[in-house]
C-alpha positions in Angstrom: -15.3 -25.1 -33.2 -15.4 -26.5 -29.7 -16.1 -30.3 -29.2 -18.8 -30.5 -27.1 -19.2 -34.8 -26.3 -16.6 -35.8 -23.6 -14.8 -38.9 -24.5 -15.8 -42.0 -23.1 -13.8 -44.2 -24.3 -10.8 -45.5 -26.6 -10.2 -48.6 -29.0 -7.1 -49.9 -30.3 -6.4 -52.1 -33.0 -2.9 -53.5 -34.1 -1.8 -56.7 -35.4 2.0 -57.5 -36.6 4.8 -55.6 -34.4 1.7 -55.1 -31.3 3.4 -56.6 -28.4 6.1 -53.9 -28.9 4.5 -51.7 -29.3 1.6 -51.8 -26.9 4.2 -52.1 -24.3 5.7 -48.7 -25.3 2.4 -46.9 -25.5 0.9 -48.4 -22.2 4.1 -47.5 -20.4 3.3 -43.7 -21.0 -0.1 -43.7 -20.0 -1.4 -43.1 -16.5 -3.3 -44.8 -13.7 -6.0 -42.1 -13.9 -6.6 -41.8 -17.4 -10.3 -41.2 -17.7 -11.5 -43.7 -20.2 -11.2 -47.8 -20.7 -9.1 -48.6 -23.6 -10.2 -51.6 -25.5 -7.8 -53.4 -27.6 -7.4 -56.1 -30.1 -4.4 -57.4 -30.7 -4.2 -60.4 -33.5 -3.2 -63.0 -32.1 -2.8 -66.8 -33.0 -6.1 -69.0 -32.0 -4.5 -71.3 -29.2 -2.7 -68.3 -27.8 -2.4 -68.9 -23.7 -3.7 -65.6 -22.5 -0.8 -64.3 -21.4 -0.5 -60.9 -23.3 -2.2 -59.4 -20.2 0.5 -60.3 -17.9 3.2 -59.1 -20.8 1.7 -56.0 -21.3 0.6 -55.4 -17.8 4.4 -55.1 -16.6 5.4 -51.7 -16.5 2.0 -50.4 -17.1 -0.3 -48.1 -14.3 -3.0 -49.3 -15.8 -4.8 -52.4 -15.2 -4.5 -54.8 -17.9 -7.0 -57.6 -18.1 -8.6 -60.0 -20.8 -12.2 -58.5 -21.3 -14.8 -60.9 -20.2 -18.7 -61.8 -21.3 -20.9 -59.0 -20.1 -17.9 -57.1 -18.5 -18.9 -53.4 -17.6 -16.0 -51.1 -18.7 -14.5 -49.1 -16.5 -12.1 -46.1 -16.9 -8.6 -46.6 -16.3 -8.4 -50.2 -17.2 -7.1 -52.0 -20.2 -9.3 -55.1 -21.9 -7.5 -56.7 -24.4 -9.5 -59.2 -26.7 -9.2 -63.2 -25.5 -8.1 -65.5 -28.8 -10.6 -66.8 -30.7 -12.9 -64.1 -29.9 -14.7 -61.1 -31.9 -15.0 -58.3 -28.5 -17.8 -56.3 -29.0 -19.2 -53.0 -26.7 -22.7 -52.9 -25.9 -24.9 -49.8 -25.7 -24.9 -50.0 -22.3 -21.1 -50.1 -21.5 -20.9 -53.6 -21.0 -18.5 -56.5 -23.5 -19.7 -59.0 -25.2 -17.9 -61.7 -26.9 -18.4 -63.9 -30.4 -17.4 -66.7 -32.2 -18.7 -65.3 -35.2 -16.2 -66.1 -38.2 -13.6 -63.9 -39.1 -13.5 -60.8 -40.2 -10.1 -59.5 -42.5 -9.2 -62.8 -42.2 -9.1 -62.2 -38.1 -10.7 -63.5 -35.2 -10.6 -61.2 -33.0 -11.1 -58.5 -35.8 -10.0 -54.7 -35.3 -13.7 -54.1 -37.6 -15.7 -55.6 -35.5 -14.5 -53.6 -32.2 -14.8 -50.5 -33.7 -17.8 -50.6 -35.3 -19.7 -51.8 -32.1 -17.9 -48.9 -30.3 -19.2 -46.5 -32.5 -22.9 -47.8 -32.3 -22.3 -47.7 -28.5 -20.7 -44.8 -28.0 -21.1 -42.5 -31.3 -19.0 -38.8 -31.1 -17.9 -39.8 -27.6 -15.0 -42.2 -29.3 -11.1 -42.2 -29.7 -9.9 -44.6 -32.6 -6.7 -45.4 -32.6 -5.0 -47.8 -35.8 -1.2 -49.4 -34.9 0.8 -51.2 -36.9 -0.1 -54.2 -38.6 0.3 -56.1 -41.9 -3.0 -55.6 -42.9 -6.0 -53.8 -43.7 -8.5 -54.6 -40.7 -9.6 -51.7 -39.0 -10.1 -49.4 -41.7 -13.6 -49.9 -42.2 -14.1 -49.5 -38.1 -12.3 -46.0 -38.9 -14.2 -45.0 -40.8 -17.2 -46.2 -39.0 -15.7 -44.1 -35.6 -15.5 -41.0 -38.0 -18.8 -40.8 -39.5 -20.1 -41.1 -36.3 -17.8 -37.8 -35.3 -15.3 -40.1 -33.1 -11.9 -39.1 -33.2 -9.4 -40.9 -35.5 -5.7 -41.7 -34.4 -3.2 -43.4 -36.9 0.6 -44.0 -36.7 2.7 -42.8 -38.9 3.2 -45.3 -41.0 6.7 -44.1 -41.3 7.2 -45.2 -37.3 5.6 -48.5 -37.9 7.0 -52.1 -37.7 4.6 -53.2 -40.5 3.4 -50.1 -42.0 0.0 -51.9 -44.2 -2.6 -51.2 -41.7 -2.0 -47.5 -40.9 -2.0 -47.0 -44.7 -5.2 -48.8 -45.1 -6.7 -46.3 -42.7 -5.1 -43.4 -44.1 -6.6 -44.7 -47.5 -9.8 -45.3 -45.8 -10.2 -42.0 -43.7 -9.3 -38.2 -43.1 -7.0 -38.5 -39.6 -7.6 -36.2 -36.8 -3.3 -36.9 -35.8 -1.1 -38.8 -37.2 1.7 -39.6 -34.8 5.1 -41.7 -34.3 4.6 -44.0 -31.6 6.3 -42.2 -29.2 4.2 -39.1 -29.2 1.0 -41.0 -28.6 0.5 -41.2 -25.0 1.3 -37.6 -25.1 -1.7 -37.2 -27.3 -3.3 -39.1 -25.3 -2.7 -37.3 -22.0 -3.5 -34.1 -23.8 -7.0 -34.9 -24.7 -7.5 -35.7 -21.2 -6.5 -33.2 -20.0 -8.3 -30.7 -22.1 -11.7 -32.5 -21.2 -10.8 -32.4 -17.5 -10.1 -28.6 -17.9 -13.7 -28.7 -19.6 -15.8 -30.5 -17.5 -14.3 -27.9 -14.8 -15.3 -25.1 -16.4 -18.8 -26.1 -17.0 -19.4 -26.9 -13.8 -19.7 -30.8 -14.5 
């Protein structure tokens, strides 16, 4: 059956093996990919902020620590700042917490997701990374029974294979994909909208 809600946006989450692998993923993408991607990484408390300026090396995108009442935009990258849960209003702006942890994370993968499905319901890619643990699954699931879009790594491809397990476990995938193929995917279901918007006249 044809989807009918455009995408608006994508969220990642990954924890152990990220930084890798982020910078493999975000190297495939392009400057015009129509959506924001929102990210969190786990990373330690007293970390210096500088995972924007790693992962923005290489990358068309632009790559930028996401900010209090931030309005998203397409074809940028907001990673979550340490210390902080990032949130997405229902009116496309960010919103950070200092709520306590969630999976043992702060900035949790749950949280993320979960506002991003409130915010944006159908209109939602969900992507899961590796990591050696189970946050995210429960935003997964969330993304899904909104009718998002669910995107896991094989866990066959990944550095610590927990966390894409714990989302297979939690939900029915749309793809499950080695690392390498996922900007493809990506790209794909970009292109596919564009062609769709076209031909409706949007």
């Amino acid at each position: 059956m044809p989807r009918r809600t455009p995408y608006r946006a994508i969220v990642l989450g990954v924890s152990a093996g990220g930084v890798s692998a982020l910078k493999l993923l975000l190297g495939t993408l392009p400057a015009d990919l129509p959506w924001p991607l929102l990210i969190v990484q786990h990373i330690s408390a007293d970390s210096d902020g500088s995972l924007a300026t790693v992962l923005g090396q290489g990358c068309a995108l632009r790559v930028k620590e996401a900010e209090e009442r931030e309005r998203i935009e397409a074809g940028t990258v907001y990673l979550a700042p340490a210390n902080y849960h990032l949130m997405v209003e229902r009116d496309g702006t960010l919103a950070l917490s200092t709520d306590p942890a969630v999976s043992y994370a702060r900035p949790s993968i749950d949280v993320l997701f979960e506002s991003a499905a409130r915010a944006f319901g159908p209109a939602l890619i969900g992507v899961i990374l590796t990591g050696a643990n189970a946050d995210g699954s429960q935003g997964l699931r969330a993304i899904k029974q909104k009718g998002g879009l669910a995107v896991v790594q094989d866990p066959a491809d990944a550095a610590s294979p927990s966390m894409p397990l714990a989302a297979l476990a939690a939900v029915k995938a749309d793809y499950v994909v080695p690392l390498a193929g996922l900007g493809a995917l990506l790209q794909s279901l970009a292109g596919a909208h564009a062609r769709k918007g076209k031909h409706s006249g949007r």
